[in-house]
Z-matrix of the N, CA and C atoms (Angstrom, degrees):
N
C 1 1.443
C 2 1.525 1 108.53
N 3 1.687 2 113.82 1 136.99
C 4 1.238 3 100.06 2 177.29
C 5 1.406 4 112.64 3 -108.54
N 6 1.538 5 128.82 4 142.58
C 7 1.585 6 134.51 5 -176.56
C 8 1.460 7 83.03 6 -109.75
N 9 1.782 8 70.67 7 172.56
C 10 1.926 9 104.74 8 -164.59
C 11 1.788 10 100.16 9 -58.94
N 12 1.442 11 111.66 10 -19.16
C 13 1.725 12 108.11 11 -165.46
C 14 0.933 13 106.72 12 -90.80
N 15 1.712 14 120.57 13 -6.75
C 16 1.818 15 115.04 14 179.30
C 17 1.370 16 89.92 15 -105.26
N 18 1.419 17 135.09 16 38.06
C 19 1.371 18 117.73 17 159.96
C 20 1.769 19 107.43 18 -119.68
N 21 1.502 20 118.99 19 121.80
C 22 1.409 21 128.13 20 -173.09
C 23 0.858 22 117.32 21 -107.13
N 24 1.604 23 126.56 22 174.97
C 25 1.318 24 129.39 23 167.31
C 26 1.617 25 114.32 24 -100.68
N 27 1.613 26 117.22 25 134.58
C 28 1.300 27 90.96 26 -169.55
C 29 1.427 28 119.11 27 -68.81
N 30 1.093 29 129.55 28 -5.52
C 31 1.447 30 143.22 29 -175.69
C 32 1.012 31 101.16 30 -85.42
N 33 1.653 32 159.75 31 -18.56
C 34 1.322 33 155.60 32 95.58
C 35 1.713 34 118.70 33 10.59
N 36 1.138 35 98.13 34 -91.91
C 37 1.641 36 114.01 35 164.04
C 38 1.161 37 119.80 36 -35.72
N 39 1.037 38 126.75 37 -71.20
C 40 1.219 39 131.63 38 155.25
C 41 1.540 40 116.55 39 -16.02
N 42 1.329 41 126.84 40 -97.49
C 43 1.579 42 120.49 41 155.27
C 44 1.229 43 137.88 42 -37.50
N 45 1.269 44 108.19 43 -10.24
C 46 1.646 45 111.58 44 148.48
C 47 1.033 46 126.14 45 -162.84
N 48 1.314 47 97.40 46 61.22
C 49 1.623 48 108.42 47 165.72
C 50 1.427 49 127.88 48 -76.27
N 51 1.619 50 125.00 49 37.46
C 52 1.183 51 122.22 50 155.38
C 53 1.362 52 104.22 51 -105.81
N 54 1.383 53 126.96 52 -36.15
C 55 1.285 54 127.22 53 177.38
C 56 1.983 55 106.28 54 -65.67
N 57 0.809 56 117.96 55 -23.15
C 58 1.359 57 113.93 56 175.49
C 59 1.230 58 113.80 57 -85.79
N 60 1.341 59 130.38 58 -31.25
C 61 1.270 60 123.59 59 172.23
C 62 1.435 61 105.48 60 -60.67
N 63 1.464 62 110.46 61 -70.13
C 64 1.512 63 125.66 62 168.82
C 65 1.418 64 106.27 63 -18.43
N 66 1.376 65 138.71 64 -40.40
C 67 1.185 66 125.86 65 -162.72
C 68 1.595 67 98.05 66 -104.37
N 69 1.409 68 120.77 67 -36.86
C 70 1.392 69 89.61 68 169.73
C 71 1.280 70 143.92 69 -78.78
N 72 1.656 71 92.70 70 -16.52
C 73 1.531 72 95.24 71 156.16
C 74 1.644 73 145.48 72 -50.85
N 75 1.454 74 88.38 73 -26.68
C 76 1.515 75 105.10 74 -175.95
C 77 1.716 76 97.51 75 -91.07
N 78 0.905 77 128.86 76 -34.08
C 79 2.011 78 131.52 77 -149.72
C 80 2.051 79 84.07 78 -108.04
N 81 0.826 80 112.24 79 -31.57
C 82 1.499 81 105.73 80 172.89
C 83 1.810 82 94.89 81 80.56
N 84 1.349 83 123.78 82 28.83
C 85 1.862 84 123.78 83 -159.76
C 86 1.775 85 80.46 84 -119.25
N 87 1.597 86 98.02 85 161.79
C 88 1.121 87 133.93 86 -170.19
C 89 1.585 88 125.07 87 -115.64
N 90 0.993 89 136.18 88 112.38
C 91 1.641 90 140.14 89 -145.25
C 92 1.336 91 95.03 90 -115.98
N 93 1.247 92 106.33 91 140.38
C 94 1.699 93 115.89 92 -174.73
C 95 1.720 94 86.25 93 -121.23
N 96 1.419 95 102.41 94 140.82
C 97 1.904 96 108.15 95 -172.62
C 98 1.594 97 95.45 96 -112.60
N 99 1.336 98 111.65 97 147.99
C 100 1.684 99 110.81 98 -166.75
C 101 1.686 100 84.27 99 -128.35
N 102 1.045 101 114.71 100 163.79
C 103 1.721 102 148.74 101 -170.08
C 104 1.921 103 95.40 102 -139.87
N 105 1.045 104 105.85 103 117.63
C 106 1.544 105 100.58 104 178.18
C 107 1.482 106 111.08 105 8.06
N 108 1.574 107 108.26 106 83.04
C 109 1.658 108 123.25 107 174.14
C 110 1.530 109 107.70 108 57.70
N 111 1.400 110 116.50 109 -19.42
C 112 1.699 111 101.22 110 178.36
C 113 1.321 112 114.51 111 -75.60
N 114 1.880 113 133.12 112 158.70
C 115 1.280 114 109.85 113 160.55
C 116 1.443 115 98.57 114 -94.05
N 117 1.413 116 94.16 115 166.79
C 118 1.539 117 123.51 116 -147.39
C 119 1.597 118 102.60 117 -132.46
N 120 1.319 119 123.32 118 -60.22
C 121 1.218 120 160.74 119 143.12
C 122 1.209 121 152.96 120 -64.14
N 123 1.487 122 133.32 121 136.03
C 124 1.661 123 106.45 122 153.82
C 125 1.490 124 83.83 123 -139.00
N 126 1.157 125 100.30 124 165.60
C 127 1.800 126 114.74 125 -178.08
C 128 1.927 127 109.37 126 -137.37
N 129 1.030 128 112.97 127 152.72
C 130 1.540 129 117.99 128 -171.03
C 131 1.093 130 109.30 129 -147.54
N 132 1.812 131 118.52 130 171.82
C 133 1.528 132 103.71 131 175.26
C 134 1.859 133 88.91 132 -101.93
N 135 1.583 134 94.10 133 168.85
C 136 1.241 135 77.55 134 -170.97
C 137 1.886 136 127.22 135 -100.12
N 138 1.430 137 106.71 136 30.05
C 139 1.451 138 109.22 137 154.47
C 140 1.471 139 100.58 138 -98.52
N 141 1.249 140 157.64 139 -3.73
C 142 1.520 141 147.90 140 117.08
C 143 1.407 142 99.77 141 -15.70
N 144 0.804 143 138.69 142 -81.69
C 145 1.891 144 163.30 143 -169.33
C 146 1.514 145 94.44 144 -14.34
N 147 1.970 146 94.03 145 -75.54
C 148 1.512 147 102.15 146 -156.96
C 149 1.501 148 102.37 147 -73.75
N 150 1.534 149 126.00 148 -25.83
C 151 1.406 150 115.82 149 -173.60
C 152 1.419 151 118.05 150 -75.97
N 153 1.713 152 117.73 151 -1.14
C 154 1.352 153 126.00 152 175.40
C 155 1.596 154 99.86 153 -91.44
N 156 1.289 155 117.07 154 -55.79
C 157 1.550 156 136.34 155 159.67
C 158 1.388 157 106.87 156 -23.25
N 159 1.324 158 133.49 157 -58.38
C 160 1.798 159 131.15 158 177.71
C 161 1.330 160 116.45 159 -87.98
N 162 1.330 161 108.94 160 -20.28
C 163 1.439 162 99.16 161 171.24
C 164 1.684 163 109.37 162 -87.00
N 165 0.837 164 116.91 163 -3.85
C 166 1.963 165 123.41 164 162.99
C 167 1.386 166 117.72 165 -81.46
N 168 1.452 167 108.11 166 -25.53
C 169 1.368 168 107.73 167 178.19
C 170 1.510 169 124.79 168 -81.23
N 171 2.060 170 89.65 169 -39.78
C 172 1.147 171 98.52 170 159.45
C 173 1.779 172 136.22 171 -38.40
N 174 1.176 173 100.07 172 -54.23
C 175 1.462 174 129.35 173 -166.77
C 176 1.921 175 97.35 174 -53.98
N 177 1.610 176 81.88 175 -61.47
C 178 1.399 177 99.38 176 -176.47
C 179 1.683 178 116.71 177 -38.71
N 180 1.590 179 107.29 178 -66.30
C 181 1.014 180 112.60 179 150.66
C 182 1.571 181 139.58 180 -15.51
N 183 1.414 182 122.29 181 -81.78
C 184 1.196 183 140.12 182 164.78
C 185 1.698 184 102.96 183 -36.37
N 186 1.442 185 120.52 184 -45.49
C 187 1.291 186 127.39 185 176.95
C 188 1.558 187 131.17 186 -46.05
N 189 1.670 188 91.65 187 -62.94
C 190 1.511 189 111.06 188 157.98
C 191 1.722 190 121.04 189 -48.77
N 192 1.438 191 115.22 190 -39.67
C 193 1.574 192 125.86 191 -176.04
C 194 1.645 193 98.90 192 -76.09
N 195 0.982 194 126.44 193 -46.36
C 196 1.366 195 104.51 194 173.61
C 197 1.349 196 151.23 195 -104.61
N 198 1.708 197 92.42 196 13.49
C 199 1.576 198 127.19 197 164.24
C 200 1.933 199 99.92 198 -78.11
N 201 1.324 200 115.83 199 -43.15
C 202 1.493 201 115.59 200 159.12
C 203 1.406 202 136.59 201 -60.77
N 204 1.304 203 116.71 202 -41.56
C 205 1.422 204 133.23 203 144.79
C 206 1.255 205 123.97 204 -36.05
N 207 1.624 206 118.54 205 -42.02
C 208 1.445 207 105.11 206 151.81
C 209 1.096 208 136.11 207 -126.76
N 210 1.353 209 102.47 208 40.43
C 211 1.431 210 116.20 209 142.14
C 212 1.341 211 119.58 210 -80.97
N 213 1.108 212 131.68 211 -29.14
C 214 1.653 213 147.26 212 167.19
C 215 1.374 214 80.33 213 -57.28
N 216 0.893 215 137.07 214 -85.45
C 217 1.673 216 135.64 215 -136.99
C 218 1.521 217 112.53 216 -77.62
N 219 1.385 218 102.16 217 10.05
C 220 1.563 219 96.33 218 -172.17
C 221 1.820 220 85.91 219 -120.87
N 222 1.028 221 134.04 220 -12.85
C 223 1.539 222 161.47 221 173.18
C 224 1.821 223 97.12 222 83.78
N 225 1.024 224 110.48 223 45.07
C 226 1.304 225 114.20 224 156.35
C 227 1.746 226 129.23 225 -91.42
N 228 1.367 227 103.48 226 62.47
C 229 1.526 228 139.28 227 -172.48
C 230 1.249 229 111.37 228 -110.05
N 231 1.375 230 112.54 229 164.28
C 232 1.714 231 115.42 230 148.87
C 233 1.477 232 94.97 231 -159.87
N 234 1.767 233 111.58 232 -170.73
C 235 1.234 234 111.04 233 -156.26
C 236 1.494 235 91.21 234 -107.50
N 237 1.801 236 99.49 235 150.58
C 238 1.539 237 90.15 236 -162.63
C 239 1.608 238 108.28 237 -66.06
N 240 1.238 239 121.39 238 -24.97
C 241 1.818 240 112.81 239 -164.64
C 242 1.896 241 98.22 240 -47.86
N 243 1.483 242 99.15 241 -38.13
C 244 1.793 243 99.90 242 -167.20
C 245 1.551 244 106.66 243 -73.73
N 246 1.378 245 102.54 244 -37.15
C 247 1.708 246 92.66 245 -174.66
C 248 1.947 247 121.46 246 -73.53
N 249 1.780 248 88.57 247 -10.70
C 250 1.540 249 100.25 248 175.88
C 251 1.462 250 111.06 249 -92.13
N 252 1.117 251 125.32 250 -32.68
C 253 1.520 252 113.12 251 152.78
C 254 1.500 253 137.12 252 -60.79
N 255 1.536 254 94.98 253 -36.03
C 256 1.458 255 96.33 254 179.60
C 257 1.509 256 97.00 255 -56.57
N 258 1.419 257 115.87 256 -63.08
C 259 1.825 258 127.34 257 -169.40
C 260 1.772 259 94.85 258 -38.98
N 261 1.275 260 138.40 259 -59.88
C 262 0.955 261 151.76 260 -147.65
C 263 1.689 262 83.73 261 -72.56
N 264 1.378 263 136.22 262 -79.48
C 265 1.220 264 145.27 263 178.42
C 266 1.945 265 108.95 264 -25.67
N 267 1.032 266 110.40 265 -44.82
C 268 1.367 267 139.16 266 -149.78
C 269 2.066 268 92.35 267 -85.27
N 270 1.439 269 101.91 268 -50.68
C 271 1.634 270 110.21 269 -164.60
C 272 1.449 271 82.66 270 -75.59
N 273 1.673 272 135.63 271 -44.60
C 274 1.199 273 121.80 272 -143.31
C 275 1.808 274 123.59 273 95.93
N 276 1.621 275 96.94 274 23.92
C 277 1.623 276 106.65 275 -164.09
C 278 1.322 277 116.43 276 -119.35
N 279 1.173 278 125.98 277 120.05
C 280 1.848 279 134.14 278 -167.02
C 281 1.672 280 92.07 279 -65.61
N 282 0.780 281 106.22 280 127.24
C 283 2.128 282 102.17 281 155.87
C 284 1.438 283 102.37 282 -101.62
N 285 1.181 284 116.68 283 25.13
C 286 1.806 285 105.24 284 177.93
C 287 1.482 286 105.60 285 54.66
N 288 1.477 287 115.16 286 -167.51
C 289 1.189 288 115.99 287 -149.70
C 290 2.002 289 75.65 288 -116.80
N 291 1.675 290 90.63 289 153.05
C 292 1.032 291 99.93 290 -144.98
C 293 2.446 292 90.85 291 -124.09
N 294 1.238 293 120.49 292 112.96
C 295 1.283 294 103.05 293 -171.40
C 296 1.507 295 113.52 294 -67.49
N 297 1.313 296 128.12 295 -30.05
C 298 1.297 297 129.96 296 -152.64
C 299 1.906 298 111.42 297 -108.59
């Protein structure tokens, strides 16, 4: 969540942007940079970054699993040997000869 104190001026930052890094590094908070009152910016430290970064993937993830889930349930499936040939047909890719 962002409060009124993580919103800066970039002309702020700018002149001391070691102390701002420094602080978000330490507070783990997120700074929104304004241009005459607009935001312009946001700045982070950057293990902020990756923990926004995995929790998107996460999401993403979880997203995909239950967009499949009901596809199963709606029986919009097939069996994998067909959907791996088709893919195989589709890329342009031999699977060799196959015993089973």
């Amino acid at each position: 969540m962002i409060r009124a104190g993580d919103i800066r001026k970039l002309s702020d930052f700018r002149a001391n942007a070691t102390a701002h890094l420094d602080r978000l590094a330490e507070t783990g908070a997120i700074e929104v940079l304004t241009v005459n009152g607009e935001a312009k910016g946001v700045i982070m430290a950057p293990r902020v970054f990756d923990e926004m970064a995995e929790r998107i993937e996460a999401l993403e993830v979880t997203a995909s699993v239950k967009r499949g889930l009901v596809d199963a349930a709606k029986g919009r499936t097939r069996p994998a040997r067909a959907a791996i040939k088709k893919l195989a047909r589709e890329l342009g890719l031999d699977l060799g000869s196959n015993p089973a």
